[in-house]
Each structure stands twice: as structure tokens, then as C-alpha cells.
C-alpha positions in Angstrom: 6.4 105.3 -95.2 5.4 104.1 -98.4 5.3 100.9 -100.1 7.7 100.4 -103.2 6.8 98.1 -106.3 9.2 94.9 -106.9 9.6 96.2 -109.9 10.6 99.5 -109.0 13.1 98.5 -106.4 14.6 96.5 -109.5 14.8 99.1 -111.3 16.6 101.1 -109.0 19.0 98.9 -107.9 20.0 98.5 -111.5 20.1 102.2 -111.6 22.2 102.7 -108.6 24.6 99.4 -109.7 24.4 100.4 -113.4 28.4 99.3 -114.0 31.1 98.8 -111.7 34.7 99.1 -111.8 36.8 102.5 -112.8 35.3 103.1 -116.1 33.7 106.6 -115.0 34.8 110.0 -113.1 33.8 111.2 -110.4 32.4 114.9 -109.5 35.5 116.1 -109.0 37.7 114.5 -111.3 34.6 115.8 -114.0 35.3 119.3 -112.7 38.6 119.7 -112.6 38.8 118.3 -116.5 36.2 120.8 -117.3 37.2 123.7 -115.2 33.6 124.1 -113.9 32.5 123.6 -110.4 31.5 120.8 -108.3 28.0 122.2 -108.4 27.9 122.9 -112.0 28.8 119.3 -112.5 26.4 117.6 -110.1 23.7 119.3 -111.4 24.4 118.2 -115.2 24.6 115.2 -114.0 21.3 115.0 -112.3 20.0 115.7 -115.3 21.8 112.7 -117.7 20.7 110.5 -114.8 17.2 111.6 -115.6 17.4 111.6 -119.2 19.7 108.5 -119.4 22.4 109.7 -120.6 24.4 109.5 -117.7 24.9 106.2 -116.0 26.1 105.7 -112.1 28.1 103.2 -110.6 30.9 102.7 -108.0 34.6 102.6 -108.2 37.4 102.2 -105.7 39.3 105.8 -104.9 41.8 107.3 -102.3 39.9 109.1 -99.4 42.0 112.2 -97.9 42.8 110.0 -95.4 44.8 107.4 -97.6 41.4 104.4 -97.3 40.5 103.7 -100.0 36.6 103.8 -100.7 33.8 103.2 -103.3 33.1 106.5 -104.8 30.1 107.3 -107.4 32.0 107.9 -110.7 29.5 108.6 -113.8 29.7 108.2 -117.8 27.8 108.7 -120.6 26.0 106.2 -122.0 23.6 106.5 -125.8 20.8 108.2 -124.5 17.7 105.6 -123.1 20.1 103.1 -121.8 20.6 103.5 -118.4 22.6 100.6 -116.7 25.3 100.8 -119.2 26.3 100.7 -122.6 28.8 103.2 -124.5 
């Protein structure tokens, strides 16, 4: 296993915690605006995560089961700022 930086365990801990609360969409909520596919979307995604234009965080949904859990919704963000910002 290798060793990890303190700075870039920061750093991804403020990427993974970039915002919180319900201000983003998740995969499938994305999809079904867009009429594109889960795939299609996570990709994209993937992409504005690596750019920064897409920031990550965690919001409270209904599982299939009726829980509710902390999902990953996403939003866009200016480009460069990841952790937040609209």
C-alpha cells in the first residue's frame, strides 16, 4: 500500500465533501431529466469531476426500500473550483 501526502488526503476529502445538503442530482435523477443513460451520465460526470466542473457531495434520498440514505448528487460548478461555488 502506499503512502498518501497530508495534503493530498485534504484535498480529497474536500473533494469527496465538496457541499452537502440537496442542492445537486443524482445519476439518475440526471438521466431521467436528460433522457440519456445511467452510463452516459456517469461518465460525463467523471469527466467535470476531473476538469472541475462538476462538484460531488451527499444528500439524503429514499432507498427502494423506504430508508432513507446519503446518496452522491452532483452540480456544476465555474470551471477550476472544485468544492463548490455556482
Amino acid at each position: 500500500m502506499s503512502d498518501i501526502t497530508h495534503d493530498e488526503w485534504l484535498a480529497e476529502l474536500e473533494r469527496c465533501g465538496a457541499f452537502s445538503g440537496d442542492e445537486g442530482a443524482t445519476v439518475t435523477e440526471i438521466a431521467a431529466s436528460t433522457g440519456r443513460s445511467d452510463k452516459w451520465v456517469r461518465n460525463r460526470l467523471r469527466t467535470g469531476l476531473a476538469d472541475g466542473s462538476v462538484a460531488m457531495g451527499r444528500a439524503p434520498r429514499e432507498r427502494l426500500d423506504g430508508l432513507t440514505a446519503r446518496v452522491p448528487v452532483y452540480r456544476l460548478v465555474s470551471k477550476g473550483k472544485k468544492g463548490g461555488g455556482a
